[in-house]
N, C-alpha and C positions, 0 to 999 in steps of 0.2 A: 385290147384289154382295158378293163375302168383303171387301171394305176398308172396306166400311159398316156391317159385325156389330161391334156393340156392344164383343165381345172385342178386336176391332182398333185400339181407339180408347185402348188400355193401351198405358204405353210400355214398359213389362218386354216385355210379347207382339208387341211390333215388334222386340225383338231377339233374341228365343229365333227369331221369324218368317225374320227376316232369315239369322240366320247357321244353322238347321238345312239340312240337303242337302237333305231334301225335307220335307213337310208334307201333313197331312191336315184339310182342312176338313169339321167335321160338323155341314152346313146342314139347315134347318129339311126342307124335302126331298129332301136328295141331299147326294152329298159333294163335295166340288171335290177336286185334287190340284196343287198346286206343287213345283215343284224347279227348279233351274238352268236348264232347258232349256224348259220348258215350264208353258201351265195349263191341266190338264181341268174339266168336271164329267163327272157321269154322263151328264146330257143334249145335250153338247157335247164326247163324247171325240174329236174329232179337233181340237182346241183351242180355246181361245175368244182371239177378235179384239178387242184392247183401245182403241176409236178413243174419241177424247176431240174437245171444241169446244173451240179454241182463236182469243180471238179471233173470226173471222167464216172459218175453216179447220177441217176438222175431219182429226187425225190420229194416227196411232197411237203410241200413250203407251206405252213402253218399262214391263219387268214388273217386278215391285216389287223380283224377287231378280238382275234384270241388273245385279251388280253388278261385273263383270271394267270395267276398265279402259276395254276397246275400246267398250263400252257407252254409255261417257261421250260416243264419237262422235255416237251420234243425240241423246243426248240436248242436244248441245251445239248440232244441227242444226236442233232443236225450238225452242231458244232464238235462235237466228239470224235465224229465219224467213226465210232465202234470202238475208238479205243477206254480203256478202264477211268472212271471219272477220278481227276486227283483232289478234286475240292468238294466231297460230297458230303462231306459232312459241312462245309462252311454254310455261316447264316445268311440267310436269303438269298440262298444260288438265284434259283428259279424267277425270284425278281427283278435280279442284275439282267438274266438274261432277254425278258420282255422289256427291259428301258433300253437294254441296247440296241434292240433293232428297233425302238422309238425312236433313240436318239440318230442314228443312221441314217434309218429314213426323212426324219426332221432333216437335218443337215445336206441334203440334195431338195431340198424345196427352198422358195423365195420369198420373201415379203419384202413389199414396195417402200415403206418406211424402214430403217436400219433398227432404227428404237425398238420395234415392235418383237426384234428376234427372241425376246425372254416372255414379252406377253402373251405371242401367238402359240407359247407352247406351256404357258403358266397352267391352263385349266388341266391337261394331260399330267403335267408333274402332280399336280394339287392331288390329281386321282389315284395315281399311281402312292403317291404317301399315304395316300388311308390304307390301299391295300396292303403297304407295307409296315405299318401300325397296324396293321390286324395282327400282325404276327409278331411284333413288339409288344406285345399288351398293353396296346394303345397308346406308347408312348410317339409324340409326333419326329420324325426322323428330319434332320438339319439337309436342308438343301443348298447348294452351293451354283446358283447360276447354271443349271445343266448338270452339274454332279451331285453327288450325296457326298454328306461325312463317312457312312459306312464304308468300310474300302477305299477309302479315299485315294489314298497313294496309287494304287494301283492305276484308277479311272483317269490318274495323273499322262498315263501313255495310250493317250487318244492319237491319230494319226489323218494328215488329208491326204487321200489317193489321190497318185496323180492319173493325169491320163495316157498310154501308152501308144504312142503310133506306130503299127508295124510298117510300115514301108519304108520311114527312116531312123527306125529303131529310138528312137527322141520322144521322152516326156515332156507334159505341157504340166504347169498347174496354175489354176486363174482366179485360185483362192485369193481373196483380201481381207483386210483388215480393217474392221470399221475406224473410220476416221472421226469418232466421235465415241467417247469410254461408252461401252455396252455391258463388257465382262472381263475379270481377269483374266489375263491371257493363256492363265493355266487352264482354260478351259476352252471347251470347244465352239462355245458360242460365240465366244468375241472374233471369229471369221466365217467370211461366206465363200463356201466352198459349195453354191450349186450347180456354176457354170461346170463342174466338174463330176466326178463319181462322189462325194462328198468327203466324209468321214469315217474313220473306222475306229469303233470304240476300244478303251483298252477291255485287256485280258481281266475282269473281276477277279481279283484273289485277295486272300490275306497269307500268302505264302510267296517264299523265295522273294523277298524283298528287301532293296539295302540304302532306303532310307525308311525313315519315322516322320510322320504326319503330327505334328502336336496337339490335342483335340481341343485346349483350352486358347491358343491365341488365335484362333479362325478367325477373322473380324469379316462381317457381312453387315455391307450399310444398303437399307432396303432404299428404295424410292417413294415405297408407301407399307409403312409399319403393320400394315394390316392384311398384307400380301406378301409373304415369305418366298411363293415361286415367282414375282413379275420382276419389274425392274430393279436392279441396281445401283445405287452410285457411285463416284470413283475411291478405291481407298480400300474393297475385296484383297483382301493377302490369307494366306498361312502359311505355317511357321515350321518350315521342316530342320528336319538332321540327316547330314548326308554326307557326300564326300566330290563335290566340283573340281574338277580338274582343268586349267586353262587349255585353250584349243585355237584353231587360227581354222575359217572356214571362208570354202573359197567356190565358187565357180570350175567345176570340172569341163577341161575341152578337148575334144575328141578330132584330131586332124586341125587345130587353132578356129574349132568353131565351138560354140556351146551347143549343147545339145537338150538342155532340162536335167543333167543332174549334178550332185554337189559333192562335194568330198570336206572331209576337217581329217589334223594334225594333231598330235597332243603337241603343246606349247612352252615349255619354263618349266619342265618337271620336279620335283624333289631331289633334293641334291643326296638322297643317301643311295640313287642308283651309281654303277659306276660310267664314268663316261661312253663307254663304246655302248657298253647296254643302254643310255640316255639317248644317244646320236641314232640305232638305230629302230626305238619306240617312236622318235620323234619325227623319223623320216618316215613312217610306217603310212601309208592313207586308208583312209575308211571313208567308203563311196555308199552303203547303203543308208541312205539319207533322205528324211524326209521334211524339208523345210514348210512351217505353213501358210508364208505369205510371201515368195520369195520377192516376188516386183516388189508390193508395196513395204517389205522388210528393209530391204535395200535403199530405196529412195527416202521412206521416213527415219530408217535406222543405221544404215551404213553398214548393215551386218558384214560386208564381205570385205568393208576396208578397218574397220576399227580391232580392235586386238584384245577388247572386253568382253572375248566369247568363254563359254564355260561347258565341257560335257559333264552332266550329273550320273551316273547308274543309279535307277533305280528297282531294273528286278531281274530276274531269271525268266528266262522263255524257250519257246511255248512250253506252256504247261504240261503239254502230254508228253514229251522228250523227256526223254535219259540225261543225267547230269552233265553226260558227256560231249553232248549233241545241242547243249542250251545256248544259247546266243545271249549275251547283256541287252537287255534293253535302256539306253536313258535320255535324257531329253538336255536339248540344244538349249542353252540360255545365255544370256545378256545382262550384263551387269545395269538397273535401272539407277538413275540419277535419283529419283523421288524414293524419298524414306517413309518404312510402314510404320503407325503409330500402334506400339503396345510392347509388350512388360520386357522386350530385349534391348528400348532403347533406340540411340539413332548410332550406336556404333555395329548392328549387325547389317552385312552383307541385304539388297535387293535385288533380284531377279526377275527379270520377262522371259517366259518362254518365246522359244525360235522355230522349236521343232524338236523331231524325234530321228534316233538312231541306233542300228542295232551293229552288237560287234560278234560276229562267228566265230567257234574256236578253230574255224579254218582258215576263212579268209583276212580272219584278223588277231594271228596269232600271239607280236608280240604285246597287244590291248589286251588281250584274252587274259592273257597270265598274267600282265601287270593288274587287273584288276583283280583277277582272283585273289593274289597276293595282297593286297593292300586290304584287301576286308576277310582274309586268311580262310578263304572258302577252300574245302577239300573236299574231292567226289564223293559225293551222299550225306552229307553235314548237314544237318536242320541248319533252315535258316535264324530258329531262334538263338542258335549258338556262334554266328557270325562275330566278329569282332566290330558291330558296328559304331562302335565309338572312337575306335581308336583311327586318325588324325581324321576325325568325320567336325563340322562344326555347323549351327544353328545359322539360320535366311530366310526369309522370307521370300513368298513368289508372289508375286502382282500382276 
């Protein structure tokens, strides 16, 4: 297959790929052809049929350069898998859905330079905002390093796959961390996760979520003023409201060996639970965990020996689920030394993401309820009606 040639596994050549009008593939025996509308080979010039497994379903995987808009239909359709859409009315479904499987597929390719991860994908973003200004009446949409402002929060619960090995049941993940500022860490680009399955983008929505994104202290320091999608410099923060809760996260070991996955504790809770109820939240674990650089977290950050870890919630999931059935989703963080400069000052809280975590209302019962309770969520509640101020407070993530 042309997506499994070696050349295609560079992330430079997914964007020259992507935004040329058409393309000539020149395979081992024959040539393939791409363009907008269509894919040949020599041996299949009335076109070839892209059906994928999905699942325990097998069906037809949208082409790599359906990138219009209306595109985002199927693939949004693929993602549903039949069930009733809950975000159809939200603005620019259909777009969210064609940058995620951008950003996906970016995020399993390489470039040989580290610096380059924002440039090699600058001209695809640049494109992708016009098309999404078309449907803004032209106003230009804020790019954040790999994310947008629209939805922001949500695009906040990106995840790196790890790898699975069945034989001895043990995850690998060989994601790193550039050692040199690329991107804030809330975002997916400041790691390379291609040695692996990459990345998995969050859930787009503007529903069931339990923090606030602040639209006005975003601060983006470009590298070159005249280029909104390339490089960055160090100093990317925005300004959430939420509700962090101290956590203790540790290396999970199965038989006194490690085996690739991690577990966290809630840590120092609120003192208005009562003791026994405190002793047995605190003793509770939660192992569905998805750390995104865990070697190099650990050697540069000490993530697993320092005690400045924090779980944040920030939404309800999957979206197609019944109230009943929703998992929390929130993201692992670390309290950062370096202070963000803007209007909260140097006494608010900073934050690096660590990773992402979900909590079940089965396997992690008594998390489940304690966070219900604290943001006073009851089965079927809009989320606009959440109590999310109450002991929630303003950070910054970097």
């Amino acid at each position: 297959m042309v997506n499994a040639a070696p050349v295609n596994t560079r992330g430079w050549v997914l964007q020259e790929r992507l935004m040329a009008p058409r393309v000539l593939h020149f395979c081992k025996d024959q040539i393939a052809w791409e363009c907008n509308k269509c894919d040949l080979y020599e041996s299949q010039a009335r076109g070839v049929p892209n059906f994928q497994l999905k699942y325990d379903k097998i069906v037809t995987e949208e082409r790599i350069k359906s990138l219009e808009i209306e595109d985002g239909k199927s693939l949004r359709s693929q993602r549903l898998q039949g069930a009733p859409d809950p975000d159809k009315d939200m603005e620019h479904l259909n777009f969210f859905e064609i940058w995620t499987r951008i950003a996906e597929m970016y995020s399993r390719t390489a470039v040989t330079k580290p610096e380059d991860k924002l440039i090699a994908l600058s001209g695809i973003a640049g494109m992708m905002a016009d098309k999404m200004g078309e449907s803004k009446n032209g106003s230009t949409p804020v790019y954040i390093a790999g994310l947008w402002k629209t939805h922001l929060a949500s695009q906040l619960l990106w995840r790196v796959e790890p790898v699975f090995h069945r034989h001895d049941r043990s995850f690998t993940n060989l994601a790193r961390r550039a050692t040199v500022y690329r991107a804030p860490s809330f975002s997916w680009t400041a790691v390379d996760a291609h040695e692996g399955n990459g990345i998995i983008y969050g859930e787009v929505t503007d529903k069931d979520l339990l923090i606030r994104v602040d639209e006005h202290p975003i601060h983006i320091q470009l590298y070159d003023e005249k280029n909104p999608f390339g490089r960055v410099e160090k100093g990317v923060h925005v300004c959430v409201r939420g509700n962090p809760q101290r956590i203790e996260v540790r290396k999970k070991m199965d038989g006194g060996f490690f085996n690739g996955r991690f577990e966290w504790k809630f840590k120092g809770l609120a003192n208005d639970l009562r003791p026994e109820d405190q002793k047995d939240l605190e003793g509770e674990e939660h192992t569905n965990v998805y750390l995104d650089c865990p070697a190099s977290d650990e050697d540069s950050l000490g993530i697993f020996e320092k005690c400045d870890t924090y779980y944040l919630p920030v939404a309800m999931g999957p979206r197609t689920a019944n109230y009943e059935s929703k998992y929390f989703l929130g993201l692992l963080l670390q309290e950062a030394e370096e202070q963000a400069e803007g209007p909260l000052g140097r006494e608010a809280k900073t934050f690096r993401r660590m990773g992402l975590s979900k909590l079940s209302p089965w396997g992690d019962k008594l998390a489940h309820r304690h966070i219900k309770k604290s943001f006073a969520i009851e089965t079927g509640t809009p989320c606009d009606q959440w109590e999310l101020d109450s002991g929630s407070q303003e950070f910054y993530l970097v």
